[in-house]
N, C-alpha and C positions, 0 to 999 in steps of 0.2 A: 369397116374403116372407121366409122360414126363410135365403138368404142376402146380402137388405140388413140384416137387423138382425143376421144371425152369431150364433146360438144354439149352433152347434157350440163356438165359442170362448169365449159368456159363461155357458154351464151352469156348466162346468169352473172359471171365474173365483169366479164365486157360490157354487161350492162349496168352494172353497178358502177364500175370505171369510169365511165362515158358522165352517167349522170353526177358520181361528184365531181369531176372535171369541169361542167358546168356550172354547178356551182360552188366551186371555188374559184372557177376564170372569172363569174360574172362578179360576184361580191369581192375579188379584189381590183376589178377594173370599176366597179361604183365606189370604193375607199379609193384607188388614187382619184376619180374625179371628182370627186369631195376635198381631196389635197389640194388638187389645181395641178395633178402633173397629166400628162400627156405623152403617149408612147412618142417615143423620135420616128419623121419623115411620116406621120399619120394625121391625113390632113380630113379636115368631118365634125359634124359637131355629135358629140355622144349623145346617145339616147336613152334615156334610162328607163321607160317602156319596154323596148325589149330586151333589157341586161334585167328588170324584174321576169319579164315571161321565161326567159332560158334560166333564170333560178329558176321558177314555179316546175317548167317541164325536168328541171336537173334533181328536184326534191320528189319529182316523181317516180323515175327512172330509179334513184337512190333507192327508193323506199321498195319498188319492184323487183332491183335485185338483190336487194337485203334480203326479202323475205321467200324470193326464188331458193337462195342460197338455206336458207335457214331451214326451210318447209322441204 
């Protein structure tokens, strides 16, 4: 079953996904709070501690499945 659907080739894909997802969510939700805007109905005050950590884990992941994918 493991190779009609190709889980060797979509772990790798899905994990590469995930991690620039993260960092592209966190680094554009730290540019609008640097703007001053604010999602609607989102009440908190942002943290930019862990918008840098989920970059750092996102540039991880990135770089894990880049090179899963490559190698």
């Amino acid at each position: 079953m493991g190779d009609v659907i190709g889980i060797d080739q979509i772990f790798p894909e899905l994990i590469l996904g995930v991690g620039l997802a993260l960092l592209v969510g966190n680094g554009l939700a730290m540019w609008k709070h640097r703007k001053g805007e604010q999602p609607a109905g989102v009440e908190g005050a942002f943290r930019p501690g862990r918008a840098w950590f989920l970059m750092a884990v996102g540039v991880v992941m990135g770089i894990w499945g880049g090179l899963s994918i490559l190698g």
